[in-house]
N, C-alpha and C positions, 0 to 999 in steps of 0.2 A: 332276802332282805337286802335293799339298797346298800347298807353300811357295812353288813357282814361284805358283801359281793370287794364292796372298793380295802377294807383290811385284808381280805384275803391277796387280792391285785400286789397292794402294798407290800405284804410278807413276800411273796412271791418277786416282785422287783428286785427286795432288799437280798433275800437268797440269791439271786442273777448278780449282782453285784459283786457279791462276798466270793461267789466261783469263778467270777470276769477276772478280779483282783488275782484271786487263785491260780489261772490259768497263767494269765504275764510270768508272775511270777513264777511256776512251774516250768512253763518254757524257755524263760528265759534264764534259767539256773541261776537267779538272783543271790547272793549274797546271805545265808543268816534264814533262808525259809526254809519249812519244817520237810517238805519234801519238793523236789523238783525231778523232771526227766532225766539227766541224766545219774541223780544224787538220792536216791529213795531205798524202796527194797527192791533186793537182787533174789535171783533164781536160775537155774540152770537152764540155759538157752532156748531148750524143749518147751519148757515150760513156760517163762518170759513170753516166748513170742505166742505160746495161746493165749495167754490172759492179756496180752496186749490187742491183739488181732481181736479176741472176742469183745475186749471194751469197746477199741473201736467201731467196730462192727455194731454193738447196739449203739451206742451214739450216731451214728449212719443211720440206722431204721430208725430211732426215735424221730430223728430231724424227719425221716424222707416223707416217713406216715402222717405224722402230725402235723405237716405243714400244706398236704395237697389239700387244696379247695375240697376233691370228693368225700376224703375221712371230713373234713370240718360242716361240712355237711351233716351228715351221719352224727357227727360228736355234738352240735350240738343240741340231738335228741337227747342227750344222754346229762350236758352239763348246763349250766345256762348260757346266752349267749354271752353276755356280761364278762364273762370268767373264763371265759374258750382260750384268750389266748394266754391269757396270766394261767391260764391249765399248760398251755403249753410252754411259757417259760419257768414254771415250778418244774413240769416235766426234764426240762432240758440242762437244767441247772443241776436237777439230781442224778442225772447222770454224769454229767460232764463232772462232778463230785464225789461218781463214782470211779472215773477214771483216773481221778487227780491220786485217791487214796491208794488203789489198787496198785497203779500202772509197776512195773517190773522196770527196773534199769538195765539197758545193754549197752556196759559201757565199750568194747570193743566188738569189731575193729574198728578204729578212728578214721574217719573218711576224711577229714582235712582238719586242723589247726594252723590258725594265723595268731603267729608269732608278734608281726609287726604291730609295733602300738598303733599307727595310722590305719591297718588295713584292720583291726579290731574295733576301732572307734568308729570307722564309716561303717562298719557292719551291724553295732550295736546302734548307732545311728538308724539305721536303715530297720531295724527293729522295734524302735518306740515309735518311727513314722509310721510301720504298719499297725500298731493301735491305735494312733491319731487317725490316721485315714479312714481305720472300723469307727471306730465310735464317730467322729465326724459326719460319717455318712449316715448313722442311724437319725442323727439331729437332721441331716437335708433332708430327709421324709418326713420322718411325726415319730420323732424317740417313743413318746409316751405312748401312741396307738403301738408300735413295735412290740412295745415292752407288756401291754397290757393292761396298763393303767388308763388311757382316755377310754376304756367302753362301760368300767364301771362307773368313772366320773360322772359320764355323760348321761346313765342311766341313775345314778341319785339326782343329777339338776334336771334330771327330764327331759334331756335334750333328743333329738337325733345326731348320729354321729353321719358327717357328709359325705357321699359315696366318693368313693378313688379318685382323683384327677392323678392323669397321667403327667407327671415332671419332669424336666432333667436338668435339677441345678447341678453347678458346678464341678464335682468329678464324674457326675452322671452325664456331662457332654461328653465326655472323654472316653468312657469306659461305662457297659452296662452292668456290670456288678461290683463295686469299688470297697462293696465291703468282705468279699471274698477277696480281693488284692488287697487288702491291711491281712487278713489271715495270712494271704501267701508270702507275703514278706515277713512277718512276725517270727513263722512256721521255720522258713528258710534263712533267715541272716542270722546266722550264729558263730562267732570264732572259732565253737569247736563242736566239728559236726562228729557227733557218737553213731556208730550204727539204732541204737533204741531210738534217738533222736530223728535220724533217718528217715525209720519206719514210720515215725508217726507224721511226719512231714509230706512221705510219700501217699499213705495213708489219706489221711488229712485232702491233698491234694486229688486224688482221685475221688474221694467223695464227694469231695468241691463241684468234679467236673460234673458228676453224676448229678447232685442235687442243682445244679446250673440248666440241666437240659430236661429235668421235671418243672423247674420253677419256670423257667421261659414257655414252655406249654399252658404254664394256666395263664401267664400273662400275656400270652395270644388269646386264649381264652378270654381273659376279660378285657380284652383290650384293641383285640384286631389289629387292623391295615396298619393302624398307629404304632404299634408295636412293632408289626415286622418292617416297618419304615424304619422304625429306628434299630434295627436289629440289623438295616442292611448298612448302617450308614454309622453306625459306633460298634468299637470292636468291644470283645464280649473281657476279656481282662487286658489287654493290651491296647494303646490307642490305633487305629488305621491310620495308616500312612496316606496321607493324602495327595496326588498328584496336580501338579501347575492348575489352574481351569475348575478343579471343583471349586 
């Protein structure tokens, strides 16, 4: 039914939400929250780095599986189409929910603390911009198709929903994934880098790269010449440098 499909969307949003909120906070060892990276529960090193490595790790295959074109294919034999991606952000939400509760704190060895209040402030600085620059990006696309909400909308008014046009507003001239550079600066500008903290950042990053070079495959895939144009001509997290004449 049309109304179950857009409440379910909904719940499902509002869970993304509530682990988004989660996450900042988590990472950013906020002040007064119930747990964060480096301030949660401890365990002896052996053990820490399994239950971290093994979160992370499903959060990596959740993301990788449920995001390629071929499973969504496949899945949505199984779910409706309506609810495919709100499936997939219920999915990703509970995990990423699962790691926030789980995760193990390694508070040493400390890889760097800044002392200075100037070099703390530009870095926590450089922190809240990498979740302006995530969430900002999800809006230059279509937040609510992202999120899972325009497919049920669109199936209670009856609509069709319009096939892809390929874009590249404003941080998309510059860089073709800008919402993986809001994680990487989030991940990485911290005052005080913990080994646990480390891990997940390196982590984190590696899976980046990983899920960066499945994701650009499908978007050759649906997108062609257009795509690898722009693939030759915008850098993929950093801007190209461009030389006098281009």
């Amino acid at each position: 039914m049309p109304w179950l499909a857009m409440l379910y969307a909904l719940a499902a949003y509002a869970f993304s939400l509530v682990t988004f909120v989660g996450a900042i906070g988590f990472v950013g060892n906020l002040p007064g929250w119930p747990r964060t990276i480096d301030d949660g529960a401890t365990a002896p090193l052996a053990e820490a780095l399994l239950v971290n490595l093994a979160l992370l790790g499903l959060f990596a295959v959740q993301h990788s599986v449920m995001a390629r074109r071929g499973f969504k294919r496949w899945w949505i034999r199984v779910v409706p189409e309506s609810v495919e991606r709100a499936t997939f952000v219920a999915a990703a939400s509970a995990v990423l929910a699962l790691l926030l509760w789980q995760w193990r704190a390694i508070p040493a060895p400390l890889l760097w603390s800044v002392q200075d209040p100037t070099g703390r402030l530009a870095l926590q600085a450089v922190f809240w911009a990498g979740w302006a620059v995530l969430l900002i990006s999800t809006w230059l696309l279509d937040h609510f198709e992202l999120f899972g909400l325009r497919q049920p909308w669109a199936q209670l008014r009856r609509q069709q929903i319009a096939a892809p046009v390929f874009r590249t507003p404003l941080f998309y001239r510059h860089v073709r994934h800008p919402i993986y550079v809001g994680f990487l600066l989030a991940f990485w500008a911290t005052p005080r880098m913990t080994a646990g903290h480390a891990l997940f950042a390196a982590a984190s990053t590696g899976y980046i790269l990983v899920g960066i070079w499945f994701e650009e495959r499908d978007l050759v895939a649906q997108f062609g010449q257009r795509y690898l144009a722009y693939r030759r001509q915008v850098g993929m997290l950093f801007p190209k440098l461009r030389r006098r004449g281009d």
